[in-house]
C-alpha positions as CSV (number, residue, x, y, z in Angstrom):
1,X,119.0,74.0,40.7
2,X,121.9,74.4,43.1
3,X,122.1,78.1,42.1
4,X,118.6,78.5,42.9
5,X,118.7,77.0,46.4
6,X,121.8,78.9,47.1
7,X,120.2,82.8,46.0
8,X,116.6,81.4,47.9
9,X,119.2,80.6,51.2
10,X,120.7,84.2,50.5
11,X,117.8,85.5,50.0
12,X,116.3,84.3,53.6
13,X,119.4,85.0,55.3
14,X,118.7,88.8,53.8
15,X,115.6,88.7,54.9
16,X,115.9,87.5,58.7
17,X,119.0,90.2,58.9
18,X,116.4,93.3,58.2
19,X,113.5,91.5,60.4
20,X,116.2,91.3,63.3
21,X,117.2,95.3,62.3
22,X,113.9,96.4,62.0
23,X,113.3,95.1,65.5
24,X,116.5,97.0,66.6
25,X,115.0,99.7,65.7
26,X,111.4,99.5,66.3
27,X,111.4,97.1,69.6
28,X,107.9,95.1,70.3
29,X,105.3,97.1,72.0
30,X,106.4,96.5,75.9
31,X,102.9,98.4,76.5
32,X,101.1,94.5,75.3
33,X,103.2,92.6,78.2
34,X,100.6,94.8,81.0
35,X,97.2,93.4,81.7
36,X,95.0,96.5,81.4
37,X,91.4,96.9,83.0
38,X,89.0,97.8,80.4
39,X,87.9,101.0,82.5
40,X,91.6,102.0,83.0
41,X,92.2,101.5,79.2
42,X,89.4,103.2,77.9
43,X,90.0,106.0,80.3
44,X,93.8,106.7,79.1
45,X,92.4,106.2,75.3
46,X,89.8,108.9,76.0
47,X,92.3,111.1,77.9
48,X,90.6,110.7,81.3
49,X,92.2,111.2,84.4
50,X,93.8,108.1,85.8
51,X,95.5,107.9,89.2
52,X,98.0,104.5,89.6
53,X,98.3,103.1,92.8
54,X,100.8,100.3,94.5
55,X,100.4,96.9,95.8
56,X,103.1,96.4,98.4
57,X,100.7,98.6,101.1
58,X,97.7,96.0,100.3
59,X,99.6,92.8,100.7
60,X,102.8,94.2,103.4
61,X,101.1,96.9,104.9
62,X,98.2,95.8,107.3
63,X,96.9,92.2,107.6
64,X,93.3,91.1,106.0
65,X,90.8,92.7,105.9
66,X,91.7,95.7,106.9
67,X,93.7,95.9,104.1
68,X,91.2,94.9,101.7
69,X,88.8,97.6,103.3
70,X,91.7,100.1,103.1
71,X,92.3,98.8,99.2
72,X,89.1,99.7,98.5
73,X,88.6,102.8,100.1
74,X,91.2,104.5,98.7
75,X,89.8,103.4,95.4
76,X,86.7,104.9,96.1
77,X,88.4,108.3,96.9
78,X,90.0,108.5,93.7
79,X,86.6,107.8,92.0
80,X,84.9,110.6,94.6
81,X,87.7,113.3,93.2
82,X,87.1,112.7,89.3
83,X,89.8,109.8,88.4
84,X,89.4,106.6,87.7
85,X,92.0,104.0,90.0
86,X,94.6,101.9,88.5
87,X,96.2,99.7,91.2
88,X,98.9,98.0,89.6
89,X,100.8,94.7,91.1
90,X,101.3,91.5,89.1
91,X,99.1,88.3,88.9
92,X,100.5,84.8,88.0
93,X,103.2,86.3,86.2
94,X,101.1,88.9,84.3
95,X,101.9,92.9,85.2
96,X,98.3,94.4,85.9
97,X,97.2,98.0,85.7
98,X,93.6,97.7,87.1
99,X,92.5,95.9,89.5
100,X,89.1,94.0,89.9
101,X,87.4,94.0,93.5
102,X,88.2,89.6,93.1
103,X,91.7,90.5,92.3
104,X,92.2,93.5,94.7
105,X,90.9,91.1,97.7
106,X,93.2,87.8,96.3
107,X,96.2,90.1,96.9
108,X,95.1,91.3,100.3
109,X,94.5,87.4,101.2
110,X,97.7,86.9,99.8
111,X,99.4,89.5,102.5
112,X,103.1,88.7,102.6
113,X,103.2,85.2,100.5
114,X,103.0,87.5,97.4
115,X,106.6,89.1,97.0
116,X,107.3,92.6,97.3
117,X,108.3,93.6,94.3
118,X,111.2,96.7,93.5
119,X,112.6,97.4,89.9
120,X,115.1,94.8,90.1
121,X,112.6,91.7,90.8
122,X,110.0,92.2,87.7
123,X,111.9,90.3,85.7
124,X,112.4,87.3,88.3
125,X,108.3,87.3,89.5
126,X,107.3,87.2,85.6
127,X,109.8,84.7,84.5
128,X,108.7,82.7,87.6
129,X,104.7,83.3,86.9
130,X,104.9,84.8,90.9
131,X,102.2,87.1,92.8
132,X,103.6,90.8,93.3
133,X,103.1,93.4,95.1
134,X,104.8,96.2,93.7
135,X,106.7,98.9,95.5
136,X,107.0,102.5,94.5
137,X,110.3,101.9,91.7
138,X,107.8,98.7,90.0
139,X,104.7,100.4,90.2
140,X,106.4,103.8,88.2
141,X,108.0,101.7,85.7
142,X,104.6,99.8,85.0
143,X,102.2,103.0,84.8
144,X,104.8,104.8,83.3
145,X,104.8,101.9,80.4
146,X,101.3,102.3,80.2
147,X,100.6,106.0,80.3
148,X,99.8,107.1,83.7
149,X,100.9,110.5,84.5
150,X,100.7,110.2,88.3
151,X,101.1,107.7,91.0
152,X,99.8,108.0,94.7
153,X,101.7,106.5,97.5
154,X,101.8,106.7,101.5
155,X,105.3,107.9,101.6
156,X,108.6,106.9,98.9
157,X,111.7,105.2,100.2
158,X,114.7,106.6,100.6
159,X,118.4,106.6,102.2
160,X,118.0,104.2,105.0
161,X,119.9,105.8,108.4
162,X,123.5,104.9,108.6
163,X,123.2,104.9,105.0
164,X,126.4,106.2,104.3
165,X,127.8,103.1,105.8
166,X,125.4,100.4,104.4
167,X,124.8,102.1,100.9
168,X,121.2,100.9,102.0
169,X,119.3,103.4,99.6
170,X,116.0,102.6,98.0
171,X,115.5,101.8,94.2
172,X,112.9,104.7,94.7
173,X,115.0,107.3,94.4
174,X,116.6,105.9,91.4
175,X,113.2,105.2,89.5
176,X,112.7,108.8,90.3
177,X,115.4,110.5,88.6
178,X,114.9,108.2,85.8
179,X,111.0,107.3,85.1
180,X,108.4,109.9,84.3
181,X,105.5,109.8,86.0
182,X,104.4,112.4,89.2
183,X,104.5,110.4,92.9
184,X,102.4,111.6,95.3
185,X,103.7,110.9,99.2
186,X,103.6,112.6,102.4
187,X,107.3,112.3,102.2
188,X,109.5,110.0,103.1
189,X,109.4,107.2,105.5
190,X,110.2,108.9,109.2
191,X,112.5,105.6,109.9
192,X,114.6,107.1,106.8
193,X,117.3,109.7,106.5
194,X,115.6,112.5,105.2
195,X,118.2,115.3,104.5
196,X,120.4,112.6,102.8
197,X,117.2,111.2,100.9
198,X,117.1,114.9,99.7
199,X,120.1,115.1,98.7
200,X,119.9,111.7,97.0
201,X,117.4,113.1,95.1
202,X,118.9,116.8,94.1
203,X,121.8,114.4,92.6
204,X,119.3,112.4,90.4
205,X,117.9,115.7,89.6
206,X,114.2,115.2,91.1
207,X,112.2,118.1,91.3
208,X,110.6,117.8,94.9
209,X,107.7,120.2,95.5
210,X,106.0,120.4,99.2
211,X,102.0,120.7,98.9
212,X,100.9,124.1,100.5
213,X,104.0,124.3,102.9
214,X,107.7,125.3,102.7
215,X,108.5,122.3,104.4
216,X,109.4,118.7,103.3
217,X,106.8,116.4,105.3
218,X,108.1,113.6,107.8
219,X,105.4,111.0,106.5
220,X,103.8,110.2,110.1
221,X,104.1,114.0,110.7
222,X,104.0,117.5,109.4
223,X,107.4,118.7,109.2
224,X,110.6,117.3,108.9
225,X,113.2,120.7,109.6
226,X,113.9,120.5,105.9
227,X,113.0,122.9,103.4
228,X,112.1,122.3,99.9
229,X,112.9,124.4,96.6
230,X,109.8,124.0,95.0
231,X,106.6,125.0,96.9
232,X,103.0,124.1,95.2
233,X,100.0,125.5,96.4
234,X,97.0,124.1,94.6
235,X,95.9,120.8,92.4
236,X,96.6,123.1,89.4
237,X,100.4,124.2,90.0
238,X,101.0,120.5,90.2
239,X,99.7,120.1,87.4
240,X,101.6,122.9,85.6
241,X,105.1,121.4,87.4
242,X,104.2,118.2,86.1
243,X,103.4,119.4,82.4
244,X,106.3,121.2,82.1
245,X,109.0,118.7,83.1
246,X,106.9,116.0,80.8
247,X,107.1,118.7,77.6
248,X,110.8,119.6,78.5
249,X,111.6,115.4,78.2
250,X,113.6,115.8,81.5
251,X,112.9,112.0,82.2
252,X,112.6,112.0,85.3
253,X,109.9,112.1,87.4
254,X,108.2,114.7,90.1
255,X,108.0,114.5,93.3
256,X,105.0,116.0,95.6
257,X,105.3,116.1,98.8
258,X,101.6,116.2,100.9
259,X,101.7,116.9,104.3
260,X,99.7,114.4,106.7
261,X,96.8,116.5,107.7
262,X,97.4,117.9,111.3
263,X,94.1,116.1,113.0
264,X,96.0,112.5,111.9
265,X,99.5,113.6,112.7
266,X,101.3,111.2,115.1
267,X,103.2,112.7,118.6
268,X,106.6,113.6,117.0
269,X,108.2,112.3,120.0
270,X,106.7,109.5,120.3
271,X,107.3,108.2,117.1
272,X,111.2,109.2,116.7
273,X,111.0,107.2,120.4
274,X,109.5,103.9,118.6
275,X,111.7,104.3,115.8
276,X,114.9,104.1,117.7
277,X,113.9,100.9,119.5
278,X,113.0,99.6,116.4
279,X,116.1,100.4,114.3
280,X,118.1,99.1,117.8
281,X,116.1,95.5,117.5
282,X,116.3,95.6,113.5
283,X,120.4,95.7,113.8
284,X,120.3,92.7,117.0
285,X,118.2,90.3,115.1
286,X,120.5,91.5,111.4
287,X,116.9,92.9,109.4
288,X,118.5,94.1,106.1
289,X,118.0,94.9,102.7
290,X,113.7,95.0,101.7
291,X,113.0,93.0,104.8
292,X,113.9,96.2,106.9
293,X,111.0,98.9,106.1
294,X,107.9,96.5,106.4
295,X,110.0,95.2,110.3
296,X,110.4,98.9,111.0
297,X,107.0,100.1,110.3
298,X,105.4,97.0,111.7
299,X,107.4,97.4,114.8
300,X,107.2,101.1,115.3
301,X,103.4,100.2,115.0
302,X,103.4,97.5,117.9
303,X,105.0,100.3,119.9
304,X,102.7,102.8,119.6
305,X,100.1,101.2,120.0
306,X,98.7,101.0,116.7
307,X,99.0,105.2,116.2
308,X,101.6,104.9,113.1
309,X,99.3,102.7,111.3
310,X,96.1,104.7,111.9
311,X,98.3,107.5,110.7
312,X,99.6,105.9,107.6
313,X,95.8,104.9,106.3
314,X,94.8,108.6,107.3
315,X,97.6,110.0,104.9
316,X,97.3,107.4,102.1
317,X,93.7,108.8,102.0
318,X,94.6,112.2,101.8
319,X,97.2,111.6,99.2
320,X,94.7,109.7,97.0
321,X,92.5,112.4,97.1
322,X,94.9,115.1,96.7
323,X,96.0,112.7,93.6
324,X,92.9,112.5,92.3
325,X,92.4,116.5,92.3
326,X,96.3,116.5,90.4
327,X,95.2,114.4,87.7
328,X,92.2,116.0,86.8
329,X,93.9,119.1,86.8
330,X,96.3,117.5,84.5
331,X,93.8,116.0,82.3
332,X,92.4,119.5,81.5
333,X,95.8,121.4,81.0
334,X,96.4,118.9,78.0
């Protein structure tokens, strides 16, 4: 009898060792932790064009209801250029790829009470059944998890000025040389460093294309004085870029690079003029760490007199769409 317990105990210690290697080696399906909209699933399943978008603009970006309005306008473009939207951020705990018009409104009512969310707080606003709004590193990890090729943006972080002193450099540029999925920006954020956000980049090994110039954009305008090695000229060379680094298993992602058209394109001067007031009052009152881009752009916003944030919804519109005409393109090459 005692023999019998003893080889049944052995036997369920056997057994609980493979189950425990088997999920070594075959880990649970991350893809079933993600909330996903019915249209965005069924989409992806069908091999549809899907264009993921982020959640930090909505809730940090503008106050209600403009940013409902903007939420939903930008959704609409992406529908008008053959995609269907997937803006991601995460409800009551639960990651969501797809939004609902209740759910995209909740958020923008939400504004800054929902926390902005990088990479490193995922973890912290699941456990903790939180409200977040994801950034550009949180909204690549989720669409890459659930199949979404490419990601519009308004414009990626980067290395924050003085950077070389702070070490201030965004988990963006990290989730770029390490997640696969296409972001589509005009750039980087003006109130950045942008050749040491370049070179950031080159050392993560990003491939960073400019859309239709030879020029890396400045987010609020055209040009930023640097060049870029990789210079696309139509939805479909995007496309291409993007399929090849995908079949090649590089790993990383792609960056494109869409300049804000010229009609919407903030006074140069003017802006750099805002920015250093705003960097100058950002260091007096001690704004640091993911507190410091939404000050900034807020600021730099107050002091011109709204332009920067007439400009930002102009060139998040004209990235959706220009995302939009990617993915399609995308869609048909495979």
């Amino acid at each position: 009898m005692a023999s019998s317990s003893s080889s049944s105990s052995a036997s369920s210690s056997a057994l609980k060792r493979l189950s425990n290697l088997s999920n070594h080696l075959r880990p649970t399906n991350s893809n079933a932790l993600v909330k996903v909209s019915a249209e965005v699933s069924e989409a992806l399943s069908s091999g549809h064009p899907v264009v993921a978008l982020e959640s930090t603009i909505i809730s940090h970006g503008m106050p209600y209801p403009q940013n409902f309005e903007t939420a939903k306008e930008v959704e609409a473009i992406v529908r008008d250029n053959g995609a269907v939207p997937a803006t991601i951020a995460i409800l009551d705990g639960i990651p969501c790829a797809g939004l609902n018009l209740e759910q995209l409104e909740r958020l923008a009512q939400l504004g800054k009470s929902a926390q902005k969310t990088a990479r490193r707080d995922i973890a912290h606003v699941v456990a903790t059944k939180r409200n977040g709004a994801t950034t550009v590193s949180a909204t690549m990890f989720f669409a890459a998890m659930v199949g979404i090729p490419v990601f519009v943006t308004g414009g990626i972080g980067g290395v924050h000025r003085h950077g070389e002193h702070t070490m201030d450099i965004s988990s963006d540029l990290t989730e770029l040389g390490r997640t696969p999925v296409a972001v589509i920006s005009a750039g980087v954020k003006s109130i950045l460093d942008i050749p040491r956000t370049l070179e950031y980049l080159e050392t993560q090994g990003v491939c960073v294309g400019a859309y239709k110039t030879n020029e890396f954009p400045a987010f609020f305008t055209e040009t930023s004085g640097c060049k870029v090695p990789c210079r696309v000229d139509s939805p479909e060379d995007c496309a291409r870029l993007i399929d090849a680094n995908r079949k090649l298993n590089l790993g990383n992602g792609v960056l494109i690079a869409v300049p804000i058209p010229k009609e919407h394109s903030a006074s140069g001067s003017l802006i750099e003029s805002a920015i250093q007031r705003a960097l100058t009052e950002a260091r007096e009152k001690n704004v640091t760490g993911n507190a410091e881009t939404p000050f900034l752009l807020a600021r730099v916003g107050e002091l011109t007199g709204g332009a920067s944030l007439a400009s930002n919804i102009a060139l998040v519109k004209n990235n959706a769409a220009v995302g939009a005409k990617i993915s399609v393109a995308l869609a048909q090459l495979t």
